[in-house]
C-alpha positions in Angstrom: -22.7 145.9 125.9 -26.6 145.8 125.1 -27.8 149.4 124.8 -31.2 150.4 125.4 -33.6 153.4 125.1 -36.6 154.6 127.2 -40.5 155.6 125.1 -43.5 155.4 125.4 -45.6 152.6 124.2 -48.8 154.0 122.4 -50.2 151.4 121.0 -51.8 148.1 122.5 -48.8 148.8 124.9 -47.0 147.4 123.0 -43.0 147.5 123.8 -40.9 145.3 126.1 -40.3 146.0 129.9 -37.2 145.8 131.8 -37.5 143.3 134.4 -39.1 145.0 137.7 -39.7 148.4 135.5 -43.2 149.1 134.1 -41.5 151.6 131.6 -41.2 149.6 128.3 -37.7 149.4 126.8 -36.3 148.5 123.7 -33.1 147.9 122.8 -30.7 149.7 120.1 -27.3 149.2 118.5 -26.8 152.6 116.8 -28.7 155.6 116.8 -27.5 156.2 112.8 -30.3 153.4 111.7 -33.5 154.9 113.8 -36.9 154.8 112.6 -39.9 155.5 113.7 -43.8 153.9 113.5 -46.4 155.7 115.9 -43.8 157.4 117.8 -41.9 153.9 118.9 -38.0 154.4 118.1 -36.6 151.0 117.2 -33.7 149.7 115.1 -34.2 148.4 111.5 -30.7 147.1 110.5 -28.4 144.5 110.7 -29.4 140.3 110.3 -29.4 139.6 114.0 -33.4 138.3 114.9 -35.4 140.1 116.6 -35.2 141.5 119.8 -31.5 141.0 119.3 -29.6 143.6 117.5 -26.0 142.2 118.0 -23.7 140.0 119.9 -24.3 139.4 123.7 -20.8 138.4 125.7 -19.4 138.7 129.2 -20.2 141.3 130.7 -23.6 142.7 129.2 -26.5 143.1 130.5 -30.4 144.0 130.1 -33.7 142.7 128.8 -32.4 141.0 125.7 -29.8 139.1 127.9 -32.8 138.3 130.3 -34.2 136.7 127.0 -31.5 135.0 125.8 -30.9 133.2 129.5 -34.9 132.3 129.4 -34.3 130.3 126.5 -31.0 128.5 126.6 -31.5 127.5 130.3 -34.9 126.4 129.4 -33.6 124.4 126.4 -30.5 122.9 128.8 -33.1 122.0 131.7 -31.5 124.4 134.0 -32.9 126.2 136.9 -30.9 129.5 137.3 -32.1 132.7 138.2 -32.9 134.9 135.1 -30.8 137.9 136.4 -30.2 139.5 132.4 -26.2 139.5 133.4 -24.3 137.5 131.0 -22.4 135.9 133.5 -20.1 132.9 133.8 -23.1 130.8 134.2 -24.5 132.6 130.8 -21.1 131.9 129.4 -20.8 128.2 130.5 -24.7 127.6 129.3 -24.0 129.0 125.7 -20.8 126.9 125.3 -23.0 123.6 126.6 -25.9 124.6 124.1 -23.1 125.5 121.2 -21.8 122.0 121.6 -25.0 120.2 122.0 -26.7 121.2 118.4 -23.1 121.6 116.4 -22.3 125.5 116.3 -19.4 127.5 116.7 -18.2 127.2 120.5 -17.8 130.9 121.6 -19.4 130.7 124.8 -21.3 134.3 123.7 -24.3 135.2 121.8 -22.8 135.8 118.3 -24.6 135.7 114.7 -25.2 131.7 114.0 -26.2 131.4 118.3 -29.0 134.1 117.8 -30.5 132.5 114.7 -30.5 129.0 116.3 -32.2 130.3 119.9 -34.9 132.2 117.7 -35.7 129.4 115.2 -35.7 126.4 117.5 -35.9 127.3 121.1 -38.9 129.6 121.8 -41.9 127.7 121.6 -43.2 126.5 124.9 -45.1 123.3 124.0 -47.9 124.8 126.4 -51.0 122.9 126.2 -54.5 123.9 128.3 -55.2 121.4 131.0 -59.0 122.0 130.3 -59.5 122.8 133.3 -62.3 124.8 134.2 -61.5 128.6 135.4 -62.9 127.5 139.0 -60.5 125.0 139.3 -58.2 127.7 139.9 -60.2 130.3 142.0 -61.2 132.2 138.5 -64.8 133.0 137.4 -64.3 133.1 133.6 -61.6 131.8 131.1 -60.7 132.7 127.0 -59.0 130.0 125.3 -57.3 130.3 122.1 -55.7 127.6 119.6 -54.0 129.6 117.2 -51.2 128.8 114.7 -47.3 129.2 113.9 -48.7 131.7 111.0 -50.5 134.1 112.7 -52.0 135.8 109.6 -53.5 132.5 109.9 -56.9 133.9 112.6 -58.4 131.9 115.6 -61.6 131.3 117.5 -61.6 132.3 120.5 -63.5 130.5 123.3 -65.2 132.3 126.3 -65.9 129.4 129.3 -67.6 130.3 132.7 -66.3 129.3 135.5 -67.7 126.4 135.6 -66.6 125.7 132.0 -69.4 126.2 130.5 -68.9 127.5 126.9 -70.7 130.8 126.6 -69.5 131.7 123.1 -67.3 131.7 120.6 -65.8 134.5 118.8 -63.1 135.5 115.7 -59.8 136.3 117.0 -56.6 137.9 115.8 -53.1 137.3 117.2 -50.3 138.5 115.2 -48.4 141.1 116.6 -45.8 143.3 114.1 -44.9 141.6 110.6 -42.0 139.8 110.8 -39.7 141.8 109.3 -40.0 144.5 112.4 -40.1 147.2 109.4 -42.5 150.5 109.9 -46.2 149.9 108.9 -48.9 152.2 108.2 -52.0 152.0 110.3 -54.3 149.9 110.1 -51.8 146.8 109.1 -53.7 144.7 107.0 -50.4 142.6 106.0 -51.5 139.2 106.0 -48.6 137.4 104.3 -46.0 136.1 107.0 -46.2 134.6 111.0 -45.5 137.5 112.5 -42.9 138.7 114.5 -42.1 136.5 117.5 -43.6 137.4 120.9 -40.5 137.6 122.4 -40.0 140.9 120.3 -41.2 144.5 121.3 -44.9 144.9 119.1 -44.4 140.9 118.5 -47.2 138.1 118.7 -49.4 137.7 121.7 -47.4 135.0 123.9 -48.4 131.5 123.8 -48.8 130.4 127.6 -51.7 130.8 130.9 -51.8 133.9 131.8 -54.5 136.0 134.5 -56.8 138.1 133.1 -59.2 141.0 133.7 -62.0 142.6 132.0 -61.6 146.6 132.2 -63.4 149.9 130.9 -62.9 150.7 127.9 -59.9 152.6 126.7 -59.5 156.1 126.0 -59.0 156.0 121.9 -61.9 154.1 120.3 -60.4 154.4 117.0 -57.2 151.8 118.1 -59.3 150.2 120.7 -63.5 150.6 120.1 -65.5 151.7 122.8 -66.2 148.7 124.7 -64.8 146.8 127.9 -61.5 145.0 127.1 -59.5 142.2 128.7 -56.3 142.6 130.1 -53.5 140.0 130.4 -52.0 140.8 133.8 -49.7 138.1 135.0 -48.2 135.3 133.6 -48.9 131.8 135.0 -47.4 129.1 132.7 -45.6 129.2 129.2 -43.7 131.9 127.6 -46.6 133.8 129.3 -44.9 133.3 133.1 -42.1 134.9 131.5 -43.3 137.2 129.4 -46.3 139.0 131.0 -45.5 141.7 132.5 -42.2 142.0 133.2 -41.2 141.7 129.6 -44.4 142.1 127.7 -47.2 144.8 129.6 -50.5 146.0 128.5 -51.6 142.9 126.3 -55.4 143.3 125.8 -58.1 142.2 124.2 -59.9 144.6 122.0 -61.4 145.7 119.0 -60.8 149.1 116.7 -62.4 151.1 114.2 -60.4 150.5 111.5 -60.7 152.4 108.1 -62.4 150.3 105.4 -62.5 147.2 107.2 -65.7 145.1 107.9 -66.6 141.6 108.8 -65.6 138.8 107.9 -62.1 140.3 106.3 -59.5 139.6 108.2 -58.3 142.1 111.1 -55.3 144.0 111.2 -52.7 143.2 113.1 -51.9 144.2 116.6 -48.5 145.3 118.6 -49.3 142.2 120.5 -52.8 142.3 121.3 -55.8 140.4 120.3 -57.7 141.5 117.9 -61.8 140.9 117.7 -64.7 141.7 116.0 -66.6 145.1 117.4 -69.8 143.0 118.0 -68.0 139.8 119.1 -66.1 142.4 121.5 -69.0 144.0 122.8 -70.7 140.4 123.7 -68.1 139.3 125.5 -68.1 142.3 127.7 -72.0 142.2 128.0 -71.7 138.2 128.7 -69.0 138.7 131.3 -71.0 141.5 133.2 -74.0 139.3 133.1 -72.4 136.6 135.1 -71.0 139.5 137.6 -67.7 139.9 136.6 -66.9 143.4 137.1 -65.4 145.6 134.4 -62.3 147.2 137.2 -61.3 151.3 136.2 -59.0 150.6 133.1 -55.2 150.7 134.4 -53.5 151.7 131.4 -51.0 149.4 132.1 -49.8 150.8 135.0 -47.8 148.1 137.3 -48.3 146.5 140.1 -51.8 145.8 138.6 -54.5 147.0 141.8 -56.9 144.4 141.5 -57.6 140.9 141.4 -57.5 139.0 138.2 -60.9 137.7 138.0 -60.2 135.3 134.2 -58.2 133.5 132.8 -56.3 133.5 128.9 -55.3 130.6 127.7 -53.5 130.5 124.2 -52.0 127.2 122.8 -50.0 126.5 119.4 -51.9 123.8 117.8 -49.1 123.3 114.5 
């Protein structure tokens, strides 16, 4: 049976949600192998990829089930409801994708199953339309191209809503290293791809996704002192799935990060994006220009109150 435990997400907000909750959970097999990194309890043991932690079979059920469904019915072109039970459809649909790509028919989620879904089933293939943000009843839209190696950074694009470019900007999308192991703060690791986004702290999801420019947050030093962005809903790509049921409070921000200064690369995030403080502060100043208003910061809190007034777009390009 998947196990879970309820905290706090502290940083970036930066922990998976339950589907329908807007407490983030994450999920644990024992609480003998418990660590901590800026007061999030997570697991750091056993070979199973991240945000598995052991074998899913009949009868379990939870976000990492939810997760597991997402991506074999995506990969078998099937339309069922994502309910996180592993049910007989769960059952039958892990036996079809067992068969399919040569691995041990179990019809659950064991060791060689986990390693397969996470290697080779979660990128989206999203692509931007290049549409313009109007298109879709938006005033401004981000796009981002950024790469399988997320130490690798990004420009960032700002569009009106006309798509007119406004600006471009250095951006940083690498969520938690890819080992899932405790970091200090600031995390200037810039060796690996980062963990995957469908991972608590992981990389910002590829995928369309609404978004909204708020007040600043109430820490400068994790998140400057400027406006932000926040992702709010998920539209198309592992973003429609994501964002917020799995993945809440993705913003776009800057920090005041010991010893760092332009252009070194930034640290990395528990999911968000990263910018410049300058290139953070235009943006805001270039959205408010154009009228957008910057809407009483949420702190993540669900149902978001307001209308999404952007759009994020964020596309693999490797």
């Amino acid at each position: 049976m998947a196990r879970f435990l309820v905290f706090v997400a502290v940083v970036c907000a930066s922990a998976s949600a339950i589907q329908g909750q807007s407490t983030p959970l994450l999920f644990l097999k024992s609480k003998d192998h418990i660590i901590t990194k800026h007061n999030v309890v997570y697991d750091d043991t056993g070979s199973f990829p991240p945000p598995f932690t052991g074998e899913l079979k009949k009868g379990d059920t939870g976000g990492t089930v939810g997760v597991f469904q997402f991506l074999v019915f995506r990969a078998l072109n099937m339309s069922q409801h994502i309910n996180q039970k592993f049910d007989e459809v769960t059952i039958e649909a892990t036996q079809n994708l067992q068969v399919k790509h040569g691995l041990g028919v179990t019809g659950y989620m064991d060791l060689p199953t986990a390693q397969f879904v996470m290697s080779h089933l979660t990128r989206d293939r999203y692509v931007d339309d290049g549409q313009p943000a109007e298109a879709l009843g938006y005033k401004y839209k981000v796009v981002i191209d950024v790469h399988q190696n997320r130490s690798i950074e990004s420009k960032g694009r700002l569009y009106a809503g006309n798509g007119t470019l406004l600006y471009t900007f250095q951006a940083r999308l690498h969520g938690w290293d890819a080992c899932d192991c405790k970091k200090p703060w600031p995390d200037f690791n810039n060796s690996d791809d980062g963990l995957t986004s469908f991972a608590s702290d992981g990389n910002t999801p590829t995928g369309l996704t609404e978004f909204d420019l708020n007040t600043p947050e109430d820490i400068p030093k994790l998140y400057g002192p400027y406006p932000v962005n926040r992702a709010v809903q998920g539209i198309r790509g592992n973003a429609k799935f994501l964002i917020p049921s799995y993945r809440n409070g993705i913003l776009m921000h800057t920090g005041e990060w010991p010893g760092w200064q332009p252009p070194k690369p930034m640290p990395n995030s528990s999911g968000c994006i990263h910018t410049w403080p300058q290139e953070c502060k235009h943006i805001a100043d270039t959205l408010q220009a154009l009228g957008i208003e910057a809407r009483p910061n949420t702190n993540g809190k669900l149902p978001y109150p307001y209308k999404p007034q952007g759009l994020l777009s964020i596309q693999q390009v490797d």
